[in-house]
TORLO-143430 format. One record per residue (C-alpha): x, y, z; residue in one letter; residue number from 0. Coordinates in nm, 3 decimals. Layout:
REM residues N
+---------+---------+---------+------+-----+
:       X :       Y :       Z : type : seq :
+---------+---------+---------+------+-----+
:       X :       Y :       Z :    A : NUM :
...
+---------+---------+---------+------+-----+
This chain:
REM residues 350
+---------+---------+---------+------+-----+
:       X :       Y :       Z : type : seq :
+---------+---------+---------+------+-----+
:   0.077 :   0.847 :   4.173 :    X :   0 :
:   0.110 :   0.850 :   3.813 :    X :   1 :
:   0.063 :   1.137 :   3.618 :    X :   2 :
:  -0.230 :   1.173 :   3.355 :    X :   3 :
:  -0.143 :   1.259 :   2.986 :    X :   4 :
:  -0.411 :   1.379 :   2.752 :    X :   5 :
:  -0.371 :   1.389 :   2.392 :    X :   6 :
:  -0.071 :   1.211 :   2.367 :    X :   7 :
:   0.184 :   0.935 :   2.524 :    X :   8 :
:   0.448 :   1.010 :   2.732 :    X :   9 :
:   0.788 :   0.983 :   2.573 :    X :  10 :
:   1.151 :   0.932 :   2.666 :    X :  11 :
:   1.208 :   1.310 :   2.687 :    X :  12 :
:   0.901 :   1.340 :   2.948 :    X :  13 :
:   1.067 :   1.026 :   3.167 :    X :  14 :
:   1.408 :   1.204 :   3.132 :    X :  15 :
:   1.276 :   1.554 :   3.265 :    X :  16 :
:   1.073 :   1.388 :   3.512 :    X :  17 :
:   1.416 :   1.174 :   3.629 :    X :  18 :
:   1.642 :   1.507 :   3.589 :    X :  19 :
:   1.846 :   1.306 :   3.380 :    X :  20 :
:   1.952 :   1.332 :   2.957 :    X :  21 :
:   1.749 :   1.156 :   2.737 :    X :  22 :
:   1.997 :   0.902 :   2.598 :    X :  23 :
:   2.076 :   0.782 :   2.956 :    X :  24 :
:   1.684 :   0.686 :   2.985 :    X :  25 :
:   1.756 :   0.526 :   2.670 :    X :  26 :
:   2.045 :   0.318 :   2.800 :    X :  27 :
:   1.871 :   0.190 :   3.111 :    X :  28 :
:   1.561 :   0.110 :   2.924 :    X :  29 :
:   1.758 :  -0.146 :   2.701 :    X :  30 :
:   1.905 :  -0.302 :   3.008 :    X :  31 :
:   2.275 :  -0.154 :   2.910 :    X :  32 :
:   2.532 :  -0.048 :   3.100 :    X :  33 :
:   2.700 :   0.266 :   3.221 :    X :  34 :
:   2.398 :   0.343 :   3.430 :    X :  35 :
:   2.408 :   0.338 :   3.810 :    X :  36 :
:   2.213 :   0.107 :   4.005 :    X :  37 :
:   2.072 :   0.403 :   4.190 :    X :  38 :
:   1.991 :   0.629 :   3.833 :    X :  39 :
:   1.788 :   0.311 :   3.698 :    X :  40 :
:   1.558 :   0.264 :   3.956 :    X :  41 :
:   1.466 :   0.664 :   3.977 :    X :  42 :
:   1.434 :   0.603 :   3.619 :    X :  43 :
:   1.195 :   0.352 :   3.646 :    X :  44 :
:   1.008 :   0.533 :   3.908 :    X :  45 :
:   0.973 :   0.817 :   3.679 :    X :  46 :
:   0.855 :   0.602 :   3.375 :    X :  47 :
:   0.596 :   0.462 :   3.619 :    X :  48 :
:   0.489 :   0.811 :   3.723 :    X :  49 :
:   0.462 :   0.947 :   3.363 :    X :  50 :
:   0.274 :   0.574 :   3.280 :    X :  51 :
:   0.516 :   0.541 :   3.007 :    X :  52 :
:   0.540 :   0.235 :   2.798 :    X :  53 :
:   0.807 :   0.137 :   2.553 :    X :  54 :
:   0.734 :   0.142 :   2.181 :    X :  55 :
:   0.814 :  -0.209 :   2.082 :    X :  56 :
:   0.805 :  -0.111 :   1.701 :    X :  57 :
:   1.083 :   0.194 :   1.758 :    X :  58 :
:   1.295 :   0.000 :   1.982 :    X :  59 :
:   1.349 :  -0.304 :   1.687 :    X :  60 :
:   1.404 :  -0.074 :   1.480 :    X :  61 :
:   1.675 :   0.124 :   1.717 :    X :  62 :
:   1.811 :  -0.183 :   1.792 :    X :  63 :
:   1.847 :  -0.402 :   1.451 :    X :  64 :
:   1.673 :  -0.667 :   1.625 :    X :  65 :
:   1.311 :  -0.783 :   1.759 :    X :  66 :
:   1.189 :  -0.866 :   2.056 :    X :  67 :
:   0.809 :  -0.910 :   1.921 :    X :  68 :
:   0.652 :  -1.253 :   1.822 :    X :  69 :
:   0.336 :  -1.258 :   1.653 :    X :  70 :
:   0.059 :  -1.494 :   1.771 :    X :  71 :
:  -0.214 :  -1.607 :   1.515 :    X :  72 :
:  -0.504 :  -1.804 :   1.653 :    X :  73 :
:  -0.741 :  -2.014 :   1.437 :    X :  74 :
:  -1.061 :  -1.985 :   1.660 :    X :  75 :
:  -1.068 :  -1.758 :   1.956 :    X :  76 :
:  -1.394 :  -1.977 :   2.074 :    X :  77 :
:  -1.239 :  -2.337 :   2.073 :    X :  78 :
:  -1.144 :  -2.301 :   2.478 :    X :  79 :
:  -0.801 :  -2.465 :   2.399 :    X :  80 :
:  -0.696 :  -2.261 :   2.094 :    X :  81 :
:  -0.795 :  -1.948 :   2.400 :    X :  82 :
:  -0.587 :  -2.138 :   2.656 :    X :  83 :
:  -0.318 :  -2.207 :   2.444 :    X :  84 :
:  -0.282 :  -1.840 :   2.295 :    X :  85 :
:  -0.245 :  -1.711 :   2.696 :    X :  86 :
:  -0.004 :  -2.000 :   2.810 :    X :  87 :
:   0.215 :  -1.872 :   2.471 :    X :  88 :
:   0.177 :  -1.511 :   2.610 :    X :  89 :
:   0.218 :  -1.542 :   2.967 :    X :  90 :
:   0.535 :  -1.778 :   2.882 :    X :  91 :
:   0.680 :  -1.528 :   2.552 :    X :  92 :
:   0.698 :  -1.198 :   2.770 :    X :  93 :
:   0.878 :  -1.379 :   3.022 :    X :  94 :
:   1.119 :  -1.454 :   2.800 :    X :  95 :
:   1.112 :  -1.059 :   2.759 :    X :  96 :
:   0.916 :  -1.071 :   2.408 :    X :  97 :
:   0.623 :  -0.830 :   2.347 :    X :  98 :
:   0.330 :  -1.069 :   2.163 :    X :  99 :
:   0.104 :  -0.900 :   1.911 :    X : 100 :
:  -0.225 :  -1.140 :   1.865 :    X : 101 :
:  -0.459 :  -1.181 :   1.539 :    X : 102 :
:  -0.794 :  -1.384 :   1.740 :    X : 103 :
:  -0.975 :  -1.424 :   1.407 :    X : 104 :
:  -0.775 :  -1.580 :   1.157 :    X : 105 :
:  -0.962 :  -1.888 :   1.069 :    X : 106 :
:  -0.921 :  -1.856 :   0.689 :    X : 107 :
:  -0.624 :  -1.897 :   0.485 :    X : 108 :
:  -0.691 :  -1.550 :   0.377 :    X : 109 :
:  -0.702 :  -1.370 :   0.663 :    X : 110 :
:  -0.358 :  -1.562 :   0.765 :    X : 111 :
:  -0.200 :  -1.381 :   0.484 :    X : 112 :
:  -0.331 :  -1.051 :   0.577 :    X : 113 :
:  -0.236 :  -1.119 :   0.925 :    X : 114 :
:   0.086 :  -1.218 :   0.855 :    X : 115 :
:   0.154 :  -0.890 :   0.618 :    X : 116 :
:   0.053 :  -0.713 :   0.939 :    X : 117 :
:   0.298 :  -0.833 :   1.156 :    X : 118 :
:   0.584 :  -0.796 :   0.903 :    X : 119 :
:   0.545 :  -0.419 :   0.878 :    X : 120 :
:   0.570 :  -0.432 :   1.310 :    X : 121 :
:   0.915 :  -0.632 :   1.199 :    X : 122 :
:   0.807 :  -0.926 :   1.465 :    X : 123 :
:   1.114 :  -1.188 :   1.516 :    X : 124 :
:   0.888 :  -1.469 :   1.469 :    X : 125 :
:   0.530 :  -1.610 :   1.451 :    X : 126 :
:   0.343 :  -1.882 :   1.662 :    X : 127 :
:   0.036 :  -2.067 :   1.467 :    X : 128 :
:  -0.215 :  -2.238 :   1.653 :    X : 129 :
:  -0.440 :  -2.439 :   1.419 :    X : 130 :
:  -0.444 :  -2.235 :   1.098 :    X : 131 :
:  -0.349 :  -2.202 :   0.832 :    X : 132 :
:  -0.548 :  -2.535 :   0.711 :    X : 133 :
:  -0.335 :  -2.487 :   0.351 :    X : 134 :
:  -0.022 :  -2.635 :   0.382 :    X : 135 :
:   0.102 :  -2.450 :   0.086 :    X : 136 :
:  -0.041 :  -2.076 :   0.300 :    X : 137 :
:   0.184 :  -2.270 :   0.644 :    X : 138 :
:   0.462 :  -2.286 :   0.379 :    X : 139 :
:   0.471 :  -1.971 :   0.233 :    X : 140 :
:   0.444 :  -1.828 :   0.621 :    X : 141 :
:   0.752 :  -2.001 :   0.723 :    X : 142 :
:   0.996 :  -1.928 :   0.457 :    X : 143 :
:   0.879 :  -1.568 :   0.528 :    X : 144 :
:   0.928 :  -1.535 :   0.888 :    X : 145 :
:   1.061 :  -1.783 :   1.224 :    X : 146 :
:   0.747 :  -2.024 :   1.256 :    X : 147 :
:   0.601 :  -2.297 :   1.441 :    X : 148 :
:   0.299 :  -2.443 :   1.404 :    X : 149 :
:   0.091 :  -2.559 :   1.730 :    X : 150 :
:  -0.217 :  -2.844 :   1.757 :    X : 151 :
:  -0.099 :  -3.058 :   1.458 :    X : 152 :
:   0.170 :  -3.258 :   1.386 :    X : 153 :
:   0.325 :  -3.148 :   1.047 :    X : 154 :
:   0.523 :  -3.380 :   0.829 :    X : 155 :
:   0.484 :  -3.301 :   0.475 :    X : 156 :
:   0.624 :  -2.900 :   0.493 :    X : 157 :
:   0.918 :  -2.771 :   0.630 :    X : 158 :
:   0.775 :  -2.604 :   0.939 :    X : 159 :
:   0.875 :  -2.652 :   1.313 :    X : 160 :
:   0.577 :  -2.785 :   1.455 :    X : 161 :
:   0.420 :  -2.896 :   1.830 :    X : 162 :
:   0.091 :  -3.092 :   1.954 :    X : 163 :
:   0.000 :  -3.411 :   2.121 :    X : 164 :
:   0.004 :  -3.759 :   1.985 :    X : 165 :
:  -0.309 :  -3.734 :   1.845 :    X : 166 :
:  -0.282 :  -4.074 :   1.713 :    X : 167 :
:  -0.231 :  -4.240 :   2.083 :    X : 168 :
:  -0.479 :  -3.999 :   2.202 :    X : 169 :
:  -0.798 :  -4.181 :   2.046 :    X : 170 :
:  -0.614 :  -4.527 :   2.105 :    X : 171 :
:  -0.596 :  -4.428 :   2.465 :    X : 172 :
:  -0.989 :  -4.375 :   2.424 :    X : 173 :
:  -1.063 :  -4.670 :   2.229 :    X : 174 :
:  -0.893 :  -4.843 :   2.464 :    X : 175 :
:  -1.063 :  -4.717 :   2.791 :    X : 176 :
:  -1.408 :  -4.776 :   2.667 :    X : 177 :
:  -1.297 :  -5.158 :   2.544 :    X : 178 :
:  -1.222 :  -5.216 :   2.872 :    X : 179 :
:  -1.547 :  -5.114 :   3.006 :    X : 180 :
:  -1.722 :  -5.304 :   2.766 :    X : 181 :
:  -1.802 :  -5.169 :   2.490 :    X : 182 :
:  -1.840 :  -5.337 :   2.132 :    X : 183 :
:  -2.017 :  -5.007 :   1.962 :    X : 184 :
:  -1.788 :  -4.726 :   1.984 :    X : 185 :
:  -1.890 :  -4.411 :   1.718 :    X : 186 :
:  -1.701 :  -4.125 :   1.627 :    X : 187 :
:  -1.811 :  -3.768 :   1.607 :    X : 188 :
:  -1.531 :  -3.630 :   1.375 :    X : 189 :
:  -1.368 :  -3.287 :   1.377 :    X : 190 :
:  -1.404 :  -3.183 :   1.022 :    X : 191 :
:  -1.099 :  -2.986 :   0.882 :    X : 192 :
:  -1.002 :  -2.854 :   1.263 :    X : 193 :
:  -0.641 :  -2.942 :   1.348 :    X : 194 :
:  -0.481 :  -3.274 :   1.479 :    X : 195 :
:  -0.822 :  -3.433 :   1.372 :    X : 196 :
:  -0.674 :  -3.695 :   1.075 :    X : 197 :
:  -0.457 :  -3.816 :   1.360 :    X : 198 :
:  -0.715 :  -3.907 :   1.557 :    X : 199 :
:  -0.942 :  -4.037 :   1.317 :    X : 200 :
:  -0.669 :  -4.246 :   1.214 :    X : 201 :
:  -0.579 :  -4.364 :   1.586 :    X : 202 :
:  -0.911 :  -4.432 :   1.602 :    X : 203 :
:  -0.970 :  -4.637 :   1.303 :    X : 204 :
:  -0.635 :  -4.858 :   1.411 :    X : 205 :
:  -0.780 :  -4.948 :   1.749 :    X : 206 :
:  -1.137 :  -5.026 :   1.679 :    X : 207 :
:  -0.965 :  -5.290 :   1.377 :    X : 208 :
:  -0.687 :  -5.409 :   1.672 :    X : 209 :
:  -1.022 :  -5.512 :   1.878 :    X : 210 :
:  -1.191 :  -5.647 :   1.582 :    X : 211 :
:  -1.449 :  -5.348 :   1.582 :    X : 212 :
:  -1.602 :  -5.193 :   1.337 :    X : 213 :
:  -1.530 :  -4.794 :   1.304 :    X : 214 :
:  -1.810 :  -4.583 :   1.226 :    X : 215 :
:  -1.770 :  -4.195 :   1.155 :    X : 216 :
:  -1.983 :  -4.005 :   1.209 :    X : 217 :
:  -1.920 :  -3.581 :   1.069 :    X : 218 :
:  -1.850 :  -3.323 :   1.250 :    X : 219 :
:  -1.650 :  -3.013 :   1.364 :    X : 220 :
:  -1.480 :  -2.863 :   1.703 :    X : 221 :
:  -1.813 :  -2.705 :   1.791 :    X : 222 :
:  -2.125 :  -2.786 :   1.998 :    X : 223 :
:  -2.387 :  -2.776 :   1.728 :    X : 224 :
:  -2.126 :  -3.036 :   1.565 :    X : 225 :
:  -2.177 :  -3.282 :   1.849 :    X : 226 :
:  -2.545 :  -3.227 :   1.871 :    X : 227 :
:  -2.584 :  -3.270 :   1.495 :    X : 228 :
:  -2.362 :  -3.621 :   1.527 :    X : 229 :
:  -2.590 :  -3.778 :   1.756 :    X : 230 :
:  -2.882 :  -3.647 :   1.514 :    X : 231 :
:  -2.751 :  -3.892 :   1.255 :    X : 232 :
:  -2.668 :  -4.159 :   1.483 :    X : 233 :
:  -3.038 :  -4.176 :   1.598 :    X : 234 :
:  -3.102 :  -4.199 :   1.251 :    X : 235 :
:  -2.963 :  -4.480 :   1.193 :    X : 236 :
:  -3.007 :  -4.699 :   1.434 :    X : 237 :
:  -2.879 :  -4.915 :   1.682 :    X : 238 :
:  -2.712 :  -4.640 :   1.887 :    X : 239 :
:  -2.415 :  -4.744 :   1.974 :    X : 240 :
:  -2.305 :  -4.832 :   2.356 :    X : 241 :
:  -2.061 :  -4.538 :   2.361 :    X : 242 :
:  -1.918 :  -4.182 :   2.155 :    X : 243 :
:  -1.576 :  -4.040 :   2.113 :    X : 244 :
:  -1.653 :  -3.674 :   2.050 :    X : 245 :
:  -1.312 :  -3.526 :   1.823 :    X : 246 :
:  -1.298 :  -3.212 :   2.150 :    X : 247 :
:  -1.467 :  -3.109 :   2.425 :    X : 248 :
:  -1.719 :  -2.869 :   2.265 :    X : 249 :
:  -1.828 :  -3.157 :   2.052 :    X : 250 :
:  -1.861 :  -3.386 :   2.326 :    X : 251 :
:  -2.084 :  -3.044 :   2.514 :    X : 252 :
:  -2.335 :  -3.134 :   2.173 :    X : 253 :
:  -2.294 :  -3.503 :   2.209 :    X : 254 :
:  -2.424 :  -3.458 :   2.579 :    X : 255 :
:  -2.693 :  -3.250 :   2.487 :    X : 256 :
:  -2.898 :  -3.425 :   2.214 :    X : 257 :
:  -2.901 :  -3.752 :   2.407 :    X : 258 :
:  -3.018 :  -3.597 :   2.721 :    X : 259 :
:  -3.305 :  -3.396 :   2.536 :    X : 260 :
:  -3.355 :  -3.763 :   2.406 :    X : 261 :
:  -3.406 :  -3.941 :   2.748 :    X : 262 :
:  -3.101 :  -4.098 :   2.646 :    X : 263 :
:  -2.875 :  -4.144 :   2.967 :    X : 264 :
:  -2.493 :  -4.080 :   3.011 :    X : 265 :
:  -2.325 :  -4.315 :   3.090 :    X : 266 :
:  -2.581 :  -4.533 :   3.154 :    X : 267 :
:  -2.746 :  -4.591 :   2.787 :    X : 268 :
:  -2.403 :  -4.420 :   2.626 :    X : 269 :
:  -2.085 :  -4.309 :   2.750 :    X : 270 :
:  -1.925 :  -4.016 :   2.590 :    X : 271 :
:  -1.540 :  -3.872 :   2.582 :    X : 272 :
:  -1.409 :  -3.605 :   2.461 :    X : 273 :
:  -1.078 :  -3.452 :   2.385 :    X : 274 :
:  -0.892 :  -3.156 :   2.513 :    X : 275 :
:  -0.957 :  -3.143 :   2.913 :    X : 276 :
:  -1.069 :  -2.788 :   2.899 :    X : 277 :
:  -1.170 :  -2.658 :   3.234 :    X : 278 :
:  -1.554 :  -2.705 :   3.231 :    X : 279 :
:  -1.465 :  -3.064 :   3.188 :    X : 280 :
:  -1.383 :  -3.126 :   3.497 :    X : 281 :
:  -1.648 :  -2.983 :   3.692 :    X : 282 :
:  -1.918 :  -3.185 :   3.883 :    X : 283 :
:  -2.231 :  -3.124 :   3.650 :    X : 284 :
:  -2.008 :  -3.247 :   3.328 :    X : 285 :
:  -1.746 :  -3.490 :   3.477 :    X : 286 :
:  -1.646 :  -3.547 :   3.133 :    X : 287 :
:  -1.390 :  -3.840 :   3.073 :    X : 288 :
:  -1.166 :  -3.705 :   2.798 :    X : 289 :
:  -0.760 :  -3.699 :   2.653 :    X : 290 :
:  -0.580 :  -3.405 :   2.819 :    X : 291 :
:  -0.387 :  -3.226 :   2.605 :    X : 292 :
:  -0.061 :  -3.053 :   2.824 :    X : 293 :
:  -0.124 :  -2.690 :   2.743 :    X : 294 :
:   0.179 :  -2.535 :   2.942 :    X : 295 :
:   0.377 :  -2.787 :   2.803 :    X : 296 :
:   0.275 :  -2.733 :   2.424 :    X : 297 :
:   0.321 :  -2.349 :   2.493 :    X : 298 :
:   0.709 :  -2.422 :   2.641 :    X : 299 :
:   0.807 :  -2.631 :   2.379 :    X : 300 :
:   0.667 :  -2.390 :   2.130 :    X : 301 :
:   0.838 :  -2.094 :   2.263 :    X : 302 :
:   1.188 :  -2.294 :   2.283 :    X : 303 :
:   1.131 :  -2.432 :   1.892 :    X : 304 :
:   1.064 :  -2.076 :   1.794 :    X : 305 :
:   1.361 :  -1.913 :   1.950 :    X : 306 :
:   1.572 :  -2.187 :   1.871 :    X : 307 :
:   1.419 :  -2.065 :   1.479 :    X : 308 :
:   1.512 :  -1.739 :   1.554 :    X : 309 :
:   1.800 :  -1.769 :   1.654 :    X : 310 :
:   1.926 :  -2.059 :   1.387 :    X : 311 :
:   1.670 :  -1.958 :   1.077 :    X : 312 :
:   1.852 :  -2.305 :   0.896 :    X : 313 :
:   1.849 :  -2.539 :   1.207 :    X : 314 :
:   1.725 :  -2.840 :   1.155 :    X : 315 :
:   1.331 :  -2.899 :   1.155 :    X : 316 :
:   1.207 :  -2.978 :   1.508 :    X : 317 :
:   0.904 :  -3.152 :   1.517 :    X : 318 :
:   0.767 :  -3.199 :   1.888 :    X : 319 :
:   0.482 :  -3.487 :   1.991 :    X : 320 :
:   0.386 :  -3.474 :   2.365 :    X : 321 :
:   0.213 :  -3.747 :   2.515 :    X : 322 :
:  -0.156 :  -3.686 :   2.604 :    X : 323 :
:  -0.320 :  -3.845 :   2.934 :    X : 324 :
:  -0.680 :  -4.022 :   2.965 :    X : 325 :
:  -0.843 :  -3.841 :   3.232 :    X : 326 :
:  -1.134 :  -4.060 :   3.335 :    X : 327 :
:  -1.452 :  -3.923 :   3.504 :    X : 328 :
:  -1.830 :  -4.012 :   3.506 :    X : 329 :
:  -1.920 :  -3.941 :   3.181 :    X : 330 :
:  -1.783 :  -4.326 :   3.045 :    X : 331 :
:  -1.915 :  -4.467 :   3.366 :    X : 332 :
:  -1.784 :  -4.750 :   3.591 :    X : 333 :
:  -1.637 :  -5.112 :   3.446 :    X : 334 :
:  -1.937 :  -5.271 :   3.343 :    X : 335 :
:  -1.930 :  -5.659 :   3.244 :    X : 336 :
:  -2.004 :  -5.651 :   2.853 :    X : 337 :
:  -2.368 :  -5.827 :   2.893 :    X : 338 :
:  -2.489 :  -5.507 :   3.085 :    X : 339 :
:  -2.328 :  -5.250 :   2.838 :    X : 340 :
:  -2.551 :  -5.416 :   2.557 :    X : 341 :
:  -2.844 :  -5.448 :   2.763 :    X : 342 :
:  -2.827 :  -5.075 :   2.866 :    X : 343 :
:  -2.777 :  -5.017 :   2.461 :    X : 344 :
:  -3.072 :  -5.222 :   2.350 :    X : 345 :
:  -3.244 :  -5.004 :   2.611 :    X : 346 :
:  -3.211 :  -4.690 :   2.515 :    X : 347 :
:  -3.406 :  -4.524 :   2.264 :    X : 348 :
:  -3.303 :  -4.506 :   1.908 :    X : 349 :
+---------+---------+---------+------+-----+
């Protein structure tokens, strides 16, 4: 059972009395080094388990000359694939043997800086950016001052290692599906400044004008009350059209929404996709048909083009695109012969 300290943590000295062993011998076997029996480590590590003591990551890089921290700044905390990402990163970073200091609220520029600051003074090895900063010039200045790489957009124009899905092929893979099904009217509920969206605007735009189509845009952000607000203006401004690619999921959640509390019908009067594949997606009241984005394969490819930064601060820029998938559920409905997707249209309420 472990013990119970009050007042303060337990230390090396406290593990080493409790092991009846010197101090700089807990030290050794703590650092994985050798000249420390097999036998000796493991009471060791019973005893640190019995005093509940925990390494100070902050002492040990600065005992050792070297750090086995990364830092982990997250745009939005509430966009369910910025919070999937950040754990994939984690669970993948410490077993790589890296302690991971987060910052969960670092959607301004601003606060990037101060987070950034932050994680300098605990000497961190290297940092991990998922969708902020939205200033290239703030990304920059990040990257020439420590190891970075830059997750959820694909970044050409700074020197910054940098990961995401084909965000481009992503909306042509949605374009796409709902062509096939049918449909002539195919609006766009757009993401705003959130990152990856230009990509798939632009992937958008290209396959509506491959088909002949004409885009329409409609604004928006990576939030629910985005989505909602989109269909707003499309009912404004009439005819609705036959089907709605929402920029992510939690857009597509607001798309959903509005047309219901309109007596609107998905799919049958509009289909809707989204983007992302987070988890509620999938499930049998949604059944949303959206673009999966790999999150354990973002994360790994992340943590490899960040140690590889680490470990070669002048290697050569790696920019990483991973192909997304079209997961198809009810939400864009069955293959419908074109006739019956504008009848359905003209039949819905505008």
């Amino acid at each position: 059972m472990a013990e119970k300290w009050h007042g303060r943590s337990p230390t090396l000295s406290d593990v080493a009395q409790r092991a009846g062993v010197s101090r700089s011998l807990v030290s050794l076997a703590m650092r994985g080094e050798g000249g420390v029996s097999e036998e000796t480590r493991k009471r060791i590590q019973k005893a640190a388990e019995d005093v509940s003591y925990r390494p100070n990551a902050l002492a040990r890089n600065l005992a050792s000359g070297s750090s086995r921290s990364i830092g982990v700044v997250v745009g939005n905390i509430l966009n369910p694939f910025h919070a999937l990402l950040s754990q994939q990163v984690d669970i993948m970073a410490r077993a790589q043997g890296y302690d991971v200091l987060f910052s969960i609220n670092s959607m301004s520029d601003e606060a990037v800086r101060e987070t950034v600051d932050v994680l300098r003074t605990h000497r961190v090895a290297g940092v991990v950016l998922i969708g902020t900063p939205r200033d290239r010039s703030v990304t920059k200045a990040v990257a020439e001052l420590l190891p970075s790489v830059y997750l959820g957009e694909h970044i050409t124009d700074i020197e910054v290692d940098s990961v995401c899905t084909d965000d481009s092929e992503g909306a042509f893979l949605v374009v796409e599906h709902l062509v096939s099904r049918g449909h002539k009217r195919i609006s766009h509920v757009d993401g705003g400044e959130e990152a990856g969206v230009d990509r798939r605007r632009e992937g958008y735009i290209l396959a509506m004008k491959q088909h002949g189509l004409k885009p329409n845009i409609v604004p928006g952000s990576h939030s629910v009350d985005a989505g909602d607000t989109g269909v707003g203006i499309l009912l404004g401004n009439p005819p609705l059209p036959t089907a709605i690619f929402a920029s992510n999921d939690l857009s597509a959640v607001g798309v959903i929404s509005r047309l219901i509390r309109n007596d609107i019908k998905v799919p049958d009067d509009v289909a809707v996709v989204g983007y992302d594949d987070m988890p509620i997606a999938g499930t049998a009241v949604l059944s949303l048909t959206t673009v999966r984005q790999p999150v354990a394969a973002i994360a790994r490819q992340a943590l490899q083009a960040l140690i590889r930064r680490i470990q070669k601060p002048n290697g050569p820029i790696q920019r990483v695109l991973i192909p997304p998938q079209l997961i198809s559920r009810n939400s864009s409905g069955l293959n419908l012969p074109l006739e019956q997707v504008e009848r359905r249209a003209h039949r819905a309420p505008h």
